[in-house]
C-alpha positions as CSV (number, residue, x, y, z in Angstrom):
1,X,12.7,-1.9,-22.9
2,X,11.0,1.0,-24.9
3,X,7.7,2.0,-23.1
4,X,4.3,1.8,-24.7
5,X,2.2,4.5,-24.1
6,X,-1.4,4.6,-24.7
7,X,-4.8,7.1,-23.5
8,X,-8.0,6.4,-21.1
9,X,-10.9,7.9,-22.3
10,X,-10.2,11.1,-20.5
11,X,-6.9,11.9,-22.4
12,X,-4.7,11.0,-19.5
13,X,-1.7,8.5,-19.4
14,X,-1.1,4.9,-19.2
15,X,1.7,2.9,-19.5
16,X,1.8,-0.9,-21.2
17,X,4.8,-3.0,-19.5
18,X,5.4,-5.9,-21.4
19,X,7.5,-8.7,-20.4
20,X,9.1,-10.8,-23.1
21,X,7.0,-14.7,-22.2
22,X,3.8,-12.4,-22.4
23,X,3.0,-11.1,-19.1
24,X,1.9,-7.5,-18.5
25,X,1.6,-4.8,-16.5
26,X,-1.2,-1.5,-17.2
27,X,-0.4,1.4,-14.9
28,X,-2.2,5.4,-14.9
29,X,0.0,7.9,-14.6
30,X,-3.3,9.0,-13.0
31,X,-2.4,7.9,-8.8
32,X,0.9,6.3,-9.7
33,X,-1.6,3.1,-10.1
34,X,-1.0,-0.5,-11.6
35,X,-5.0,-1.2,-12.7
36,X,-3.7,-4.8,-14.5
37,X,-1.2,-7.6,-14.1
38,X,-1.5,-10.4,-16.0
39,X,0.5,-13.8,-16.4
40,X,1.7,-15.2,-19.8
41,X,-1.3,-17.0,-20.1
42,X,-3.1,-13.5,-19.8
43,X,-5.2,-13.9,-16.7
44,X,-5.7,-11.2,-14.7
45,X,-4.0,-11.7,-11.6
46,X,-5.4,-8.3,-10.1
47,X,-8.9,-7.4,-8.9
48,X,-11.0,-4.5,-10.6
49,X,-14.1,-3.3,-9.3
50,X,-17.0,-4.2,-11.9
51,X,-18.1,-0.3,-11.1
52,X,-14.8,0.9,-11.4
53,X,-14.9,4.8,-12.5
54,X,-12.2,5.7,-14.9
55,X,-12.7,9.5,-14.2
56,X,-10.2,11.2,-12.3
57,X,-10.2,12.9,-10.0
58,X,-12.5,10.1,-8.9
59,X,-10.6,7.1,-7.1
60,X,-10.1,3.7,-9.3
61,X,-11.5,0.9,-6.9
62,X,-8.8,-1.8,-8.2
63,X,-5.3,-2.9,-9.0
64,X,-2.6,-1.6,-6.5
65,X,-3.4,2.0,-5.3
66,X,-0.6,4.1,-3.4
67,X,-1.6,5.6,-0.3
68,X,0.5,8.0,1.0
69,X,0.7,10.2,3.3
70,X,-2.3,8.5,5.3
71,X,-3.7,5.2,5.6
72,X,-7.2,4.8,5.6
73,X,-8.2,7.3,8.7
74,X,-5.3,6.8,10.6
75,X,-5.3,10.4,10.8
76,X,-6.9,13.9,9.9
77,X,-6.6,13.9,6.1
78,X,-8.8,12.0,3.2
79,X,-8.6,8.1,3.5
80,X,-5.7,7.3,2.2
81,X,-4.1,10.5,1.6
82,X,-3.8,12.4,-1.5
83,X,-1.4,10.3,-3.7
84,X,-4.1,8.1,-4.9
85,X,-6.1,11.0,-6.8
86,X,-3.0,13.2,-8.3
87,X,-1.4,13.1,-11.8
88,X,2.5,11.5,-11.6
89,X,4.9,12.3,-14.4
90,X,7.4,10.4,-15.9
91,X,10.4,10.6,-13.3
92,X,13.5,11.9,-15.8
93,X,16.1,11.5,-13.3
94,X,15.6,8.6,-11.2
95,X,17.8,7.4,-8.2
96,X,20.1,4.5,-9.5
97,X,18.9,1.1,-8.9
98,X,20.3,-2.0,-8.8
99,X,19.4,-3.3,-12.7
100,X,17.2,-6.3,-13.7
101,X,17.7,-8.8,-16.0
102,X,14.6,-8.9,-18.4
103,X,12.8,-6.9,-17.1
104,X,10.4,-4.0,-18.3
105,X,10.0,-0.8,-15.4
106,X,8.9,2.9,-15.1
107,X,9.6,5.1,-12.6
108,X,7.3,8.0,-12.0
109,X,7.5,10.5,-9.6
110,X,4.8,12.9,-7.6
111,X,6.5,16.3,-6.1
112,X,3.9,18.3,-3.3
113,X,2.4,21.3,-4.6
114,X,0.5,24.1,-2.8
115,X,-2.6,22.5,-2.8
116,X,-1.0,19.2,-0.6
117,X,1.2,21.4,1.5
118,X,-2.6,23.2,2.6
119,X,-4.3,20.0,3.7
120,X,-1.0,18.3,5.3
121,X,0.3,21.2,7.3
122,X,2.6,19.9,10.2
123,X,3.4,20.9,13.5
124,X,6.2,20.9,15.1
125,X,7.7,22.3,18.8
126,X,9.6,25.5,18.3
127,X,12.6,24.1,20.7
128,X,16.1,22.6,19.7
129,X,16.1,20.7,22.7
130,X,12.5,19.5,22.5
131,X,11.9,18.6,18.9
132,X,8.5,16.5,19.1
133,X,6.7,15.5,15.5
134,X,3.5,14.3,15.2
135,X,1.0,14.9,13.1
136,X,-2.6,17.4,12.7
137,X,-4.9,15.3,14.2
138,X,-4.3,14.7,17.8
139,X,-5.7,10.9,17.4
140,X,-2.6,10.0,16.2
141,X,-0.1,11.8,18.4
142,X,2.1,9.8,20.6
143,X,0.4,9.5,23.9
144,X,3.0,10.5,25.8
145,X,2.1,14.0,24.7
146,X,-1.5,13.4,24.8
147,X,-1.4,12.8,28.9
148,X,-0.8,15.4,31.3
149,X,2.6,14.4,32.6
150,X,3.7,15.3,29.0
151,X,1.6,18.5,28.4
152,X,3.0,19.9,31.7
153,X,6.6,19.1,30.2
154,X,6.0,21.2,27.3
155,X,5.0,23.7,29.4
156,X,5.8,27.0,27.4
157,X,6.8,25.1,24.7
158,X,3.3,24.9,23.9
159,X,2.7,27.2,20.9
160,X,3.7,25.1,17.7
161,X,4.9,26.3,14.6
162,X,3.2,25.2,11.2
163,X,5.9,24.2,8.3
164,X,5.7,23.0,5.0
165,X,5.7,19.3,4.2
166,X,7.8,19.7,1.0
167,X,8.1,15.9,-0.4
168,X,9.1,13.6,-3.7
169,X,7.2,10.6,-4.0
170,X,9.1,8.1,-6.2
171,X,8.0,4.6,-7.4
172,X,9.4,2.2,-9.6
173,X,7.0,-0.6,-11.6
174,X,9.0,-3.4,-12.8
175,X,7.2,-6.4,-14.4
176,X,9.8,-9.7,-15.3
177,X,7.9,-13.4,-15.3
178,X,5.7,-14.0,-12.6
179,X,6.8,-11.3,-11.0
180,X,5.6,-7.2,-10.1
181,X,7.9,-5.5,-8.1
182,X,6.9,-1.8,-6.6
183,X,9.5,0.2,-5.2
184,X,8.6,3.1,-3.3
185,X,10.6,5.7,-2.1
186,X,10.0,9.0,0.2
187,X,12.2,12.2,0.3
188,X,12.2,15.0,2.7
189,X,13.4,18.1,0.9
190,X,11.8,20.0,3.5
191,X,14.2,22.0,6.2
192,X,12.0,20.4,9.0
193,X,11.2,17.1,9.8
194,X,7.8,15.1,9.0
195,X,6.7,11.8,9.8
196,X,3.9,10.1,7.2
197,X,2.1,6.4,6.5
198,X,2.4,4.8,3.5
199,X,1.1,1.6,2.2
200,X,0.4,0.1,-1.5
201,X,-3.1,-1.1,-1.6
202,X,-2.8,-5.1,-3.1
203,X,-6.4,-5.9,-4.7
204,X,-5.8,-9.4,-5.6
205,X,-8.2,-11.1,-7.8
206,X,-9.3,-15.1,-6.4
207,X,-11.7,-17.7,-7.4
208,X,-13.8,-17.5,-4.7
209,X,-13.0,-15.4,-1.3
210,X,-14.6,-18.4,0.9
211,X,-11.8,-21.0,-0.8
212,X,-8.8,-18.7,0.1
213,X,-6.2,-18.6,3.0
214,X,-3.5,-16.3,4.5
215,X,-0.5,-17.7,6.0
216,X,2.0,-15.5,7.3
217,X,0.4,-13.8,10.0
218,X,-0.6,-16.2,12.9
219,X,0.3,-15.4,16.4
220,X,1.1,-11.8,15.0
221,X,-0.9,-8.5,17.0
222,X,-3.1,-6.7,15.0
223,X,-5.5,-3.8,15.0
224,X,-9.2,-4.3,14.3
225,X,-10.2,-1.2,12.1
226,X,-14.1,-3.0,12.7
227,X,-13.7,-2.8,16.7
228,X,-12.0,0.9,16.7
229,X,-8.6,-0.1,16.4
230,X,-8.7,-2.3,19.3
231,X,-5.4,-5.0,19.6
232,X,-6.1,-8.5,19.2
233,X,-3.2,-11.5,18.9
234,X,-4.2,-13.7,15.9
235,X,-5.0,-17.0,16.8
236,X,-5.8,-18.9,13.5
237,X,-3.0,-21.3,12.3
238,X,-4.0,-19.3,8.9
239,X,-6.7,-16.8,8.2
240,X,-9.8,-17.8,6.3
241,X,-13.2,-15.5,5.0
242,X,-16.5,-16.4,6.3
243,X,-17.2,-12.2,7.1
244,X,-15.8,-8.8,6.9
245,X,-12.3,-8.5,7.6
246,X,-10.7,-5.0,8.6
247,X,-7.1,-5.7,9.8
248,X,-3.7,-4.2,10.1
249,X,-0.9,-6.6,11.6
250,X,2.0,-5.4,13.3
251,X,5.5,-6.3,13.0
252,X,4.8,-8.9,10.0
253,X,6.9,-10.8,8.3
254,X,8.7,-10.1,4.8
255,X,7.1,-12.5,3.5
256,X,3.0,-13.9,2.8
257,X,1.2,-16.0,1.2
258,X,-2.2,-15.9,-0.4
259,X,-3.3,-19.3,-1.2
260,X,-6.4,-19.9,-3.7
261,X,-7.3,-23.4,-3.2
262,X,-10.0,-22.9,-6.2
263,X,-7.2,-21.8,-8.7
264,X,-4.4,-23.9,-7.1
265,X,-2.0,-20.8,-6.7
266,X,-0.5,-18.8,-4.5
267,X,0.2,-15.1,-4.6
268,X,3.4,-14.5,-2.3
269,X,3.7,-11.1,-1.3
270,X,7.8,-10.4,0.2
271,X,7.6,-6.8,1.4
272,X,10.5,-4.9,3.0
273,X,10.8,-1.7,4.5
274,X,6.9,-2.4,5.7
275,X,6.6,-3.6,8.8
276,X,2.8,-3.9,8.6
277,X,0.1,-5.8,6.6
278,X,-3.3,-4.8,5.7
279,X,-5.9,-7.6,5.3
280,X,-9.1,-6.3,4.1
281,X,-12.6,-7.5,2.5
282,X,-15.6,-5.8,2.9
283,X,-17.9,-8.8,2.6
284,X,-21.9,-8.7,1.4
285,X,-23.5,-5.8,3.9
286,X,-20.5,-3.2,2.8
287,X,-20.2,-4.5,-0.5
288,X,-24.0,-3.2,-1.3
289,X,-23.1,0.3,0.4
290,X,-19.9,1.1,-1.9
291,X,-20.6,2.8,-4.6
292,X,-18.3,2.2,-7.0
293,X,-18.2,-1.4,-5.8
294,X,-20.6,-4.2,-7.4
295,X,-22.7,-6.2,-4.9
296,X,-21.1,-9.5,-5.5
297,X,-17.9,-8.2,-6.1
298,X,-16.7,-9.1,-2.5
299,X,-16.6,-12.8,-3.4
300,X,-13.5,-12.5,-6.2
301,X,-11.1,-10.0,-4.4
302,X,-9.0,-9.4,-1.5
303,X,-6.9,-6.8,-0.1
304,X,-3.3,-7.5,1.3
305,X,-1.6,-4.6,1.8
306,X,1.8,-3.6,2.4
307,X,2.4,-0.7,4.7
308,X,4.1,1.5,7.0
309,X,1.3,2.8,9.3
310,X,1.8,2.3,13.0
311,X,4.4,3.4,13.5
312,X,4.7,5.9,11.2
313,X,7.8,7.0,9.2
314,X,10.1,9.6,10.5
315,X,12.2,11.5,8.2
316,X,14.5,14.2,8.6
317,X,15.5,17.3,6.3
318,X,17.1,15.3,3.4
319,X,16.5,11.4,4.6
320,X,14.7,9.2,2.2
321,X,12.7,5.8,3.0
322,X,12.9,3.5,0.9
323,X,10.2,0.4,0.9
324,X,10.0,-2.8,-1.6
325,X,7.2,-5.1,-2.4
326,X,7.1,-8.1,-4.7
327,X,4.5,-10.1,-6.4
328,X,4.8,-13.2,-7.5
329,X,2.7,-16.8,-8.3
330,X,4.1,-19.8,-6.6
331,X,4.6,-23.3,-8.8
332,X,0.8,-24.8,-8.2
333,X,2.6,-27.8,-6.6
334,X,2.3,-25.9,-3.6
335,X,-1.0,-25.8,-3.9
336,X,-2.3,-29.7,-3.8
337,X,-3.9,-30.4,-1.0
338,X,-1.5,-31.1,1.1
339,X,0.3,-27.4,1.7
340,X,3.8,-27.0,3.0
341,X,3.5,-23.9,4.7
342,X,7.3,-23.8,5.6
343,X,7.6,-24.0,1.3
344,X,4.7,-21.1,0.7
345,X,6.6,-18.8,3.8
346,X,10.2,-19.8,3.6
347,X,11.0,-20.9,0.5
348,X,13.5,-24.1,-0.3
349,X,16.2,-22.3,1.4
């Protein structure tokens, strides 16, 4: 399908995808960023902040933002990297992809420049035998090189070199009914390795944050980013809101479900190439300190990321990762009271 082009305010990009039963998608060629998805019935499925600032380079609190090469502070650089705040173009060559039936897609595409390649320098061990990559900041280096068994292996191998982190960042939006696929996808065109985090930042829009579950993730290990990244087990048969939540799980599955009892629907979120999920909502106290956040705002959204944070992605001169994530609203039958889980998680199959 033809795409429909349009302007923000500011004279920058963004891109109508239609679907032919009526749904839509709205995304910015400003952060490579969906800011709407909306059903044939033309509710908005995703959250947008009622402060929302539509003027780059200030960040759009809302939709589905790309954070690459750093989730939140996982690391030395901005919270969640630089992606989220530069302008993509129109990819004119993309990477063959299996085709869709029916369905309406862009792909853009977001190459490094100067400016990225000085604030995400890397460092790597000047040895052919002893080829170690991590990243700037030292909090998230392996700790086998943080203790001293390891420093005293590197032993003169401890000067490091500084390289370029030349990248492409690719991503395809395709919108068909009921469904919003993303498909990222990383290349190194660098002649040294580099390891990164990505993750596409899921604000959902729900009736009411209290009324709204998350199956998928019990007896899973997470990290508490509100207890300094300490790791917990879950133990809830599903996860429920009652506070702030600050969470990224660890070895998920490819598929979750986000069930809004209010509405009687489910969001499913089937992810691959993304070992982790993000489950995040600031609740009342953070709300107020947000600025580009509205005080109540808290109580009809919720983040469920996909992501590939810990570990992070290793690529070498010329390898490209490849991730997936699909949205998509599950028959309300599932919803009546009286929830399969095995149907929400599994499917019929």
């Amino acid at each position: 399908m033809p795409l429909n082009f349009g302007n923000d305010v500011d004279g920058s990009s963004r891109i109508l995808l239609n679907e032919p039963r009526g749904s839509t998608a709205l995304v910015l060629l400003f952060g490579g960023q969906v800011i709407s998805w909306k059903n044939e019935r033309r509710e908005e499925l995703l959250f947008m902040s009622t402060k929302a600032q539509y003027m780059p380079p200030k960040i759009i609190r809302g939709g589905i933002p790309v954070c690459f090469p750093q989730f939140g502070n996982f690391g030395g650089l901005e919270r969640h990297g630089f992606a989220r705040n530069r302008f993509w173009s129109l990819d004119d060559d993309p990477s063959p992809l299996p085709p869709a039936n029916k369905q309406s897609s862009v792909d853009l595409i977001l190459k490094s420049t100067e400016d990225d390649l000085k604030i995400w320098p890397h460092r790597y061990v000047a040895d052919p035998h002893l080829f170690l990559c991590f990243s700037s900041s030292s909090s998230s280096m392996p700790f086998d090189i943080l203790n001293s068994s390891a420093s005293s292996l590197l032993g003169s191998y401890a000067n490091f070199i500084i390289s370029r982190r030349s990248f492409e960042l690719r991503v395809r939006i395709s919108i068909s009914f009921g469904k919003l696929t993303l498909i990222p996808r990383v290349r190194n065109i660098d002649s040294k390795p580099f390891s990164f985090m990505f993750a596409l930042r899921n604000y959902l829009h729900v009736s009411d944050i209290s009324e709204v579950r998350v199956e998928g993730l019990e007896t899973l290990d997470y990290l508490d980013n509100l207890k300094g990244k300490e790791r917990f087990t879950e133990q809830a048969d599903a996860i429920t809101f009652d506070g702030e939540i600050d969470r990224v799980y660890l070895n998920t599955p490819t598929k979750i479900a986000v069930i809004d009892h209010e509405r009687k629907r489910t969001i499913e979120l089937r992810k691959e190439g993304m070992p982790n999920a993000v489950v995040w909502n600031p609740w009342d106290k953070k709300a107020k300190s947000i600025a580009d956040m509205g005080d109540e705002d808290y109580m009809t959204m919720l983040c469920v990321d996909s992501g590939a944070i810990e570990p992070q992605v290793l690529l070498k001169p010329g390898e490209e990762w490849k991730g997936r994530q699909e949205l998509s609203i599950v028959s309300s039958s599932y919803c009546s009271g009286q929830l399969d889980p095995r149907k929400v998680l599994y499917g019929d199959s």
